[in-house]
N, CA, C and O of each residue as an XYZ file, in Angstrom:
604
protein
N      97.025     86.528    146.886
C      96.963     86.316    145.451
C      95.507     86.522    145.012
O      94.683     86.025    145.779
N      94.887     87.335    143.625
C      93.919     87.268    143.569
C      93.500     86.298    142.823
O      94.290     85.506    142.309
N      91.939     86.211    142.628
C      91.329     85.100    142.304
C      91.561     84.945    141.275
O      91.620     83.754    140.968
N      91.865     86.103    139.976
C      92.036     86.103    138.272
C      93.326     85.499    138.196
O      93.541     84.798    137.207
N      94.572     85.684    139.377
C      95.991     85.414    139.210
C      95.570     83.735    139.565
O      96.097     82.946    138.781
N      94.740     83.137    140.584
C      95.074     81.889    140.593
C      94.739     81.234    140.105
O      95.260     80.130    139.950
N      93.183     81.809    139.394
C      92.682     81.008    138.045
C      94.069     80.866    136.736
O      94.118     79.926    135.943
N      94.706     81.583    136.759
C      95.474     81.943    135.674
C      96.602     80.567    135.511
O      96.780     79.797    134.567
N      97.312     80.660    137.003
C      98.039     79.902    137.623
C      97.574     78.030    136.932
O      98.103     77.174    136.223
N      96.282     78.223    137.710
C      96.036     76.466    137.612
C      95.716     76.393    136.180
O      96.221     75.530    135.462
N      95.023     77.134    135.815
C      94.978     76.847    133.789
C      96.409     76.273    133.904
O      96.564     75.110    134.277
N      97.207     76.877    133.666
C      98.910     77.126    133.183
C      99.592     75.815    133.769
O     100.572     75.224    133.318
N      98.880     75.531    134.813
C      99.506     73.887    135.295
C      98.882     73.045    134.476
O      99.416     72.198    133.760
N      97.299     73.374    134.628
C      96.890     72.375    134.166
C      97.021     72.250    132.428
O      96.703     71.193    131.883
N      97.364     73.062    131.876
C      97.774     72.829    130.074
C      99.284     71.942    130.146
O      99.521     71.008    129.379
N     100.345     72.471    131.325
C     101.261     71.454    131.070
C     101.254     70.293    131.639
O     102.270     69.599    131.674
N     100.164     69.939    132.139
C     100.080     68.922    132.910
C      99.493     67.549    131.700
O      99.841     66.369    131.670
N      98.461     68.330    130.772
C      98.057     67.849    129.927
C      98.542     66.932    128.830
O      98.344     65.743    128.579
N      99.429     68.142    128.115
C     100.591     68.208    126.979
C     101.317     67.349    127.182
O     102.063     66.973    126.278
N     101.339     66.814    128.307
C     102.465     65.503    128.679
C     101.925     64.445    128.111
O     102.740     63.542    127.919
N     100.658     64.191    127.714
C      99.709     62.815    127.144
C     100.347     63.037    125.749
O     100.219     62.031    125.050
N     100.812     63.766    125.311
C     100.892     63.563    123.447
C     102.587     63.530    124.011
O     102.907     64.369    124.853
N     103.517     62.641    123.564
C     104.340     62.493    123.932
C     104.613     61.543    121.863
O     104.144     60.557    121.294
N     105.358     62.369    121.599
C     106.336     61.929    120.208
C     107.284     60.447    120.087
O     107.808     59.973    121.095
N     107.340     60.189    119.546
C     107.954     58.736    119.429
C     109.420     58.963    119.614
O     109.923     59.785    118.848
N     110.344     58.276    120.655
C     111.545     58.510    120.731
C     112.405     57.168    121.029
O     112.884     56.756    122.085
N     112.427     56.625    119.688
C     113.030     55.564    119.830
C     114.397     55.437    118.573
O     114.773     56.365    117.857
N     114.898     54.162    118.585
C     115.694     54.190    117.882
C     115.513     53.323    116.595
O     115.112     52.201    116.904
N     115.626     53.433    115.694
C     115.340     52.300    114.824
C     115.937     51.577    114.577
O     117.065     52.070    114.586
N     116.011     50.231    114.226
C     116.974     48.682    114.657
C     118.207     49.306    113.334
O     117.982     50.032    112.365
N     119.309     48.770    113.725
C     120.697     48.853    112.882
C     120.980     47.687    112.316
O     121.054     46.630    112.942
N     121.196     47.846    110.799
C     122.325     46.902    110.152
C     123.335     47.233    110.270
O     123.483     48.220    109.549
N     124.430     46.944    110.909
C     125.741     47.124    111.069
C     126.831     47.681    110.189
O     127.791     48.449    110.251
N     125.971     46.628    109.042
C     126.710     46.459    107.644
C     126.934     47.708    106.920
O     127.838     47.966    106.125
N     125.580     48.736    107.478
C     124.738     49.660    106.990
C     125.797     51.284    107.526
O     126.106     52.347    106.989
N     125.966     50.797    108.492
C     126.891     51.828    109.352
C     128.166     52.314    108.600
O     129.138     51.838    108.014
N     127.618     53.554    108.944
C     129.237     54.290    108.162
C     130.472     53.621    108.450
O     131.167     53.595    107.434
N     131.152     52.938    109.668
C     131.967     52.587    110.119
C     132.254     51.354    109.334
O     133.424     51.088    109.056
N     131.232     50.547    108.940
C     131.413     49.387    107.879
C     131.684     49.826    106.353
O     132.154     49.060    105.512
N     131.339     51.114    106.120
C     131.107     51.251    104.683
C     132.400     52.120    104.197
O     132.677     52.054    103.000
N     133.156     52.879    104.992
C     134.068     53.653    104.948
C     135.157     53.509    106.587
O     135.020     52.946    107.673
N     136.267     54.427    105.894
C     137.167     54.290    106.961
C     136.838     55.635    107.490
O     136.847     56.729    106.926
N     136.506     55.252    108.869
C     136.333     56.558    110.019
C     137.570     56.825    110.728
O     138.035     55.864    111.343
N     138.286     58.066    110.783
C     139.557     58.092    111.236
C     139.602     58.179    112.601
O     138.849     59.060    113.014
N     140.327     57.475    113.637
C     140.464     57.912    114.530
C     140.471     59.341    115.548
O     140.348     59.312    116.772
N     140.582     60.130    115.010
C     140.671     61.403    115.445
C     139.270     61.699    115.041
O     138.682     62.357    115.899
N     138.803     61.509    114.350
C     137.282     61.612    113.677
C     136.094     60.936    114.971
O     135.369     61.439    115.830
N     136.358     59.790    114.584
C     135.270     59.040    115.501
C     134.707     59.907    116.799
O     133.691     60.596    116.697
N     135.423     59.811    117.958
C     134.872     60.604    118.774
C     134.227     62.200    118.791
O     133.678     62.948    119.601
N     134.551     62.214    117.725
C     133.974     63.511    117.076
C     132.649     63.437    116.748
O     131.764     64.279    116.899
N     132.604     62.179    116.215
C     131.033     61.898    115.502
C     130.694     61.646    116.849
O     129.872     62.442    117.302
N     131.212     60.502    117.853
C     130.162     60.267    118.350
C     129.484     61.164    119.829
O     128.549     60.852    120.565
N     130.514     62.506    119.857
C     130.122     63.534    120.868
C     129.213     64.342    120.483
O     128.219     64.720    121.102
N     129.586     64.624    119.380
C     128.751     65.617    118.721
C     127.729     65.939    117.831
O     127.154     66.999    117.583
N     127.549     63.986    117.093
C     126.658     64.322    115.701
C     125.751     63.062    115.915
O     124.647     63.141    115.375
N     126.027     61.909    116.612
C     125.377     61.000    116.043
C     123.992     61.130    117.498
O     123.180     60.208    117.432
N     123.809     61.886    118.371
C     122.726     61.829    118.570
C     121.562     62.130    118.193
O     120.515     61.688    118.666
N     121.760     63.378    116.779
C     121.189     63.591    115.842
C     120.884     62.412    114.514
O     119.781     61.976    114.182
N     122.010     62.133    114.005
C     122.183     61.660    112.897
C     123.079     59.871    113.108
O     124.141     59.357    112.755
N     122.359     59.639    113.566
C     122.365     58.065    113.544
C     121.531     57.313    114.822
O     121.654     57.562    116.021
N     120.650     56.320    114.180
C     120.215     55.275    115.353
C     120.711     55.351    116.825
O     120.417     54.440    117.599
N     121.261     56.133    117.125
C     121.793     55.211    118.617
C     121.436     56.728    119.329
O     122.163     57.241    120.179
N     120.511     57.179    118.951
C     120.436     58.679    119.655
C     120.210     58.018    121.615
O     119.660     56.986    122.001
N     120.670     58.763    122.166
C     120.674     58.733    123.710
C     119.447     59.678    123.630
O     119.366     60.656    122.886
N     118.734     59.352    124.288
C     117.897     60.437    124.437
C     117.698     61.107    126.412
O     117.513     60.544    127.492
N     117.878     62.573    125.948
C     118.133     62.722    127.252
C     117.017     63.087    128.264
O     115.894     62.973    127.772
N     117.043     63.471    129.473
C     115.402     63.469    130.531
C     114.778     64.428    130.215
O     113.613     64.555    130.591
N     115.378     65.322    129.464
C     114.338     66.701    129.105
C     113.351     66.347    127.690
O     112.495     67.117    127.257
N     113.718     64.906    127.055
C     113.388     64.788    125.971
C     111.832     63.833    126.366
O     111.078     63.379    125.505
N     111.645     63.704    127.831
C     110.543     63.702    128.405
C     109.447     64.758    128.878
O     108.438     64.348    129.454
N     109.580     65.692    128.712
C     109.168     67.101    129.066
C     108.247     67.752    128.026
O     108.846     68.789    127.741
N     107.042     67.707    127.255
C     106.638     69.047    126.173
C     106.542     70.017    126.943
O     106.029     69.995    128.062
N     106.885     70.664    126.559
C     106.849     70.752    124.506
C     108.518     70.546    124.540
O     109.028     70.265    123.455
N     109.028     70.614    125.211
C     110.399     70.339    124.774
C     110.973     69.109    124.105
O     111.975     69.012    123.397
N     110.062     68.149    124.513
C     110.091     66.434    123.863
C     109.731     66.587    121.981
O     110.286     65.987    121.061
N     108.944     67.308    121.942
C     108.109     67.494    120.712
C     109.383     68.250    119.487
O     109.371     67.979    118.286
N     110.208     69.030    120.025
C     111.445     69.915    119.698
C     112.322     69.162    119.092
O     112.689     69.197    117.917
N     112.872     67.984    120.575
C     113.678     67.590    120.472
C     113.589     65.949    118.781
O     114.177     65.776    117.714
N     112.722     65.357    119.417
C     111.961     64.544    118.759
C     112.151     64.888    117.333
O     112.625     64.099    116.515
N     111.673     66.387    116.996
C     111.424     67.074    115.366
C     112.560     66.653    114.690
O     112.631     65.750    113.856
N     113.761     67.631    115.260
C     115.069     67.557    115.334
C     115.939     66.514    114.783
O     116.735     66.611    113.850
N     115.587     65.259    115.687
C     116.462     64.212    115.263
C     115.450     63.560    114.284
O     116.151     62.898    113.519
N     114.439     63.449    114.008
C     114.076     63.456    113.130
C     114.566     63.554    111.787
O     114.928     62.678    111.001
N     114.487     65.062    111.664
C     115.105     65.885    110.321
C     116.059     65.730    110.193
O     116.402     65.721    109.011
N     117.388     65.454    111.441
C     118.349     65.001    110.934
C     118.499     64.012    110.388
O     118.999     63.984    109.263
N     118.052     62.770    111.125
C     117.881     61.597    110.325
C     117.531     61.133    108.935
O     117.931     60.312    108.110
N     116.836     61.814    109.034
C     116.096     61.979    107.007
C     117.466     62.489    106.206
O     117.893     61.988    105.166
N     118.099     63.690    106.992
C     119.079     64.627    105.941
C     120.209     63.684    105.698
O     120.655     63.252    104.635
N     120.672     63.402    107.305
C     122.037     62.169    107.020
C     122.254     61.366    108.203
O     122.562     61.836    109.298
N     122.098     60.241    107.968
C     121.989     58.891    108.756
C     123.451     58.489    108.892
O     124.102     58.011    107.963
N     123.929     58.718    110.135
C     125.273     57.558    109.604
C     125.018     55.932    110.153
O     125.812     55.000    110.282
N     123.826     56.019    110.362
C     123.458     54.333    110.776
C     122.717     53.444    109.749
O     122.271     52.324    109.997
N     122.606     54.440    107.916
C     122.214     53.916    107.263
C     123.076     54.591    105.938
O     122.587     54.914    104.856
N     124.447     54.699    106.344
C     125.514     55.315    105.350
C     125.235     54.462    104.358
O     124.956     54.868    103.229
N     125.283     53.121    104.693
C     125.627     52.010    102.945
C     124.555     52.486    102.276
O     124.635     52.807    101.090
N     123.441     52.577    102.983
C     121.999     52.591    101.775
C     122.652     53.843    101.018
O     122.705     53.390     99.875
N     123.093     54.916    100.958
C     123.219     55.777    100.128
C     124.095     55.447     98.395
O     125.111     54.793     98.157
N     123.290     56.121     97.576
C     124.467     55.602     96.595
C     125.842     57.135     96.596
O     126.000     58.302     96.956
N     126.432     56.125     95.991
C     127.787     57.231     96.315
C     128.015     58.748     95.987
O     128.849     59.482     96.518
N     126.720     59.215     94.587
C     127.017     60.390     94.681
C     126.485     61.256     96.143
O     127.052     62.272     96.546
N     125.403     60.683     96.752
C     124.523     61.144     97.925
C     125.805     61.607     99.125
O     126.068     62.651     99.723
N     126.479     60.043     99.084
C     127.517     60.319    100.662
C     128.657     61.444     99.822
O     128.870     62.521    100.379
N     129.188     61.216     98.811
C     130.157     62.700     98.002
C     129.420     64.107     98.554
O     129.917     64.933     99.320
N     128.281     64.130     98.026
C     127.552     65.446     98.426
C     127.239     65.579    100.100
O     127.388     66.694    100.599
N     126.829     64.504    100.920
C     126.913     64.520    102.339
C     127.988     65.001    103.064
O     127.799     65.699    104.061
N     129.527     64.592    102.525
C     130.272     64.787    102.904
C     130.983     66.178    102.667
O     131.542     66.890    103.501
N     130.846     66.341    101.555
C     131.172     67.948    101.239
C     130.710     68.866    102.024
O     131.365     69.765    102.552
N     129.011     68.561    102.167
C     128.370     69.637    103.396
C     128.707     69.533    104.813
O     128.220     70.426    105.506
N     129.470     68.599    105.457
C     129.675     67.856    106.225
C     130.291     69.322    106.757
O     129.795     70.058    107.611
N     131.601     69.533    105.942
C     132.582     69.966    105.899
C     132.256     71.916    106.321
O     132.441     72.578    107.342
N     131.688     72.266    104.883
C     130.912     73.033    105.066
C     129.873     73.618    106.493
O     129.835     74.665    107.139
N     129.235     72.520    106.526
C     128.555     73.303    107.639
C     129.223     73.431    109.085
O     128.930     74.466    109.683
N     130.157     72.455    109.801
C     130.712     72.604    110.977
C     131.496     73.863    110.244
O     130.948     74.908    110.592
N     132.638     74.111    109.312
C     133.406     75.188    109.152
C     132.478     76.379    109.152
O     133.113     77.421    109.314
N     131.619     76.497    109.065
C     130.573     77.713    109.007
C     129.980     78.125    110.566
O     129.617     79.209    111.023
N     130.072     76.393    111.323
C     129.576     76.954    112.860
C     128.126     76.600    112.876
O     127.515     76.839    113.918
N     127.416     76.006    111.761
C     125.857     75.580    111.527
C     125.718     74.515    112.354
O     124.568     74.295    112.735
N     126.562     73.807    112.729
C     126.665     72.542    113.221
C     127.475     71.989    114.044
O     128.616     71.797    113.625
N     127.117     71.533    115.562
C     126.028     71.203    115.894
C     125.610     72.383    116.194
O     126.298     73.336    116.559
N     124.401     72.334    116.033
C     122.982     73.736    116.596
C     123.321     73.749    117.908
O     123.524     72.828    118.700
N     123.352     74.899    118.019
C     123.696     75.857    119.170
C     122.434     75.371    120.418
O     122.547     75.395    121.644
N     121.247     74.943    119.570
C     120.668     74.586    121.076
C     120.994     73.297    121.622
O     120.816     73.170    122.834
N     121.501     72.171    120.880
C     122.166     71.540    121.203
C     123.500     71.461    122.100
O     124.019     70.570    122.774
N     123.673     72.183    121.938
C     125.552     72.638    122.103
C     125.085     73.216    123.180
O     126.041     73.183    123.955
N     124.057     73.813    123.803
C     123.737     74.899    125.128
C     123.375     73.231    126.028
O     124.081     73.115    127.029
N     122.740     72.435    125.863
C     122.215     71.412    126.282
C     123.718     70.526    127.104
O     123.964     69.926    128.151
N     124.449     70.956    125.780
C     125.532     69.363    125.416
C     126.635     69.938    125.286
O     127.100     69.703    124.171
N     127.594     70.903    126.205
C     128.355     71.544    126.334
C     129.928     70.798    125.231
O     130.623     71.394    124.408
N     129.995     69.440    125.665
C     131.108     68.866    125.144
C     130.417     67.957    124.093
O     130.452     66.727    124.101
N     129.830     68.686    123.254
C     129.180     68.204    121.679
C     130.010     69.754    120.809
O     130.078     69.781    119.581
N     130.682     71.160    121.857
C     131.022     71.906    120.884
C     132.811     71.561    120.338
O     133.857     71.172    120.858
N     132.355     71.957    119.097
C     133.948     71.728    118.138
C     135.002     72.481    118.053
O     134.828     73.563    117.493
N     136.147     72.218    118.476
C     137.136     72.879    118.032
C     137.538     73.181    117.145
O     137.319     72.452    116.177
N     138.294     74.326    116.959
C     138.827     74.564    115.554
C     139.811     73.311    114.671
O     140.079     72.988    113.514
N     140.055     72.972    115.823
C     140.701     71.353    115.603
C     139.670     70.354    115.218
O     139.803     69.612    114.245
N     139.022     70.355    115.714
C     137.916     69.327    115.412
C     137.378     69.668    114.052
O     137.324     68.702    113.291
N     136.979     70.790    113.581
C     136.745     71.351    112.338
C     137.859     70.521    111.134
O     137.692     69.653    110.277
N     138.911     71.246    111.573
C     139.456     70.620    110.600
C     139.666     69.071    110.115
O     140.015     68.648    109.013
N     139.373     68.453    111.178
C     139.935     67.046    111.611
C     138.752     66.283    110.900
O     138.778     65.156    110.406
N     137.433     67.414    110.992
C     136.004     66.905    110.017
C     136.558     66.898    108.613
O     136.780     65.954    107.855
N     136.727     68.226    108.463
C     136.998     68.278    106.811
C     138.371     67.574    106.225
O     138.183     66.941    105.186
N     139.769     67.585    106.745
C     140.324     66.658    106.365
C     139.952     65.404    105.852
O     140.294     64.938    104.765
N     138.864     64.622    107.134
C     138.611     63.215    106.981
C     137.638     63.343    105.704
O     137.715     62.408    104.908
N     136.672     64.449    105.385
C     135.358     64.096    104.323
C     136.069     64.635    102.906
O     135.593     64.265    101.833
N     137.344     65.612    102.955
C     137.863     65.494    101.621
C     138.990     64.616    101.313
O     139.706     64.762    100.323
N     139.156     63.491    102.394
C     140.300     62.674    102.002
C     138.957     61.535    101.440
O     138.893     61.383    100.220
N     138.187     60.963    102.094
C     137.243     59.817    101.390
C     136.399     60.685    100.106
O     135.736     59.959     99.365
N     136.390     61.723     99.895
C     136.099     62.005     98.367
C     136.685     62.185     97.575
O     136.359     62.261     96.390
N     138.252     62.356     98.314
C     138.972     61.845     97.204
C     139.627     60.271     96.253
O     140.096     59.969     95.156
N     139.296     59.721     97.412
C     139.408     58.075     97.679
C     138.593     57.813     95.925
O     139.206     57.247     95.020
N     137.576     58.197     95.812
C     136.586     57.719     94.295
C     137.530     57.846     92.809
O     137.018     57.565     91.726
């Protein structure tokens, strides 16, 4: 090996060796119960496990976080991610919403799995049995245009 290739080498360890010190916050934030979609609306059976294979490690408190989510830059990714989901739609802080918010949540709900936006494909490469069936699709949108129609 020459000397430019092994200088090259130990840089390249040593930057990921580094990058491991900035490590993103990956926790969960405490739950009101009360707060939980499951308290605030009726989650259908056929539904539930739906949410909870496929959406709520994004989009609600109880994210599992998995061993790669120890790793940067991949931690930093993952971290962003549930993040942004969290901000967009919480189902561990459904009540706080006022009702036109969860109407419009739910509509996109619908929308985006029928489109295939959701869950993200890098997810879904990660989390093989987080992907949806065409059954499952529907079984989303049934449940989010039967509670908007509920109002």
């Amino acid at each position: 090996m020459s000397a430019l290739r092994r200088r090259v080498n130990l840089g390249a360890i040593a930057v990921v060796v580094v990058i491991q010190a900035f490590r993103p916050s990956r926790s969960n934030p405490p739950m009101d119960v009360k707060q939980d979609i499951s308290a605030v609306m009726t989650v259908d059976a056929a539904v539930r496990p739906i949410l909870d294979r496929s959406c709520n490690d994004c989009h609600s408190n109880r994210t599992v976080w998995p061993w790669y989510s120890e790793i940067a830059p991949i931690s930093w990714l993952v971290a962003s991610d549930v993040s942004d989901a969290r901000r967009h739609m919480n189902f561990s802080e459904w009540g706080t919403y006022p009702a036109y918010k969860r109407e419009d949540l739910l509509n996109e709900a619908c929308k985006i799995v029928t489109e295939r936006d959701m869950p993200l494909l890098t997810y879904v490469i990660a989390h093989r049995e987080a992907r949806l069936s065409d059954s499952d699709r529907e079984a989303i949108c049934r449940w989010t245009k039967a509670n908007i129609e509920k109002k």
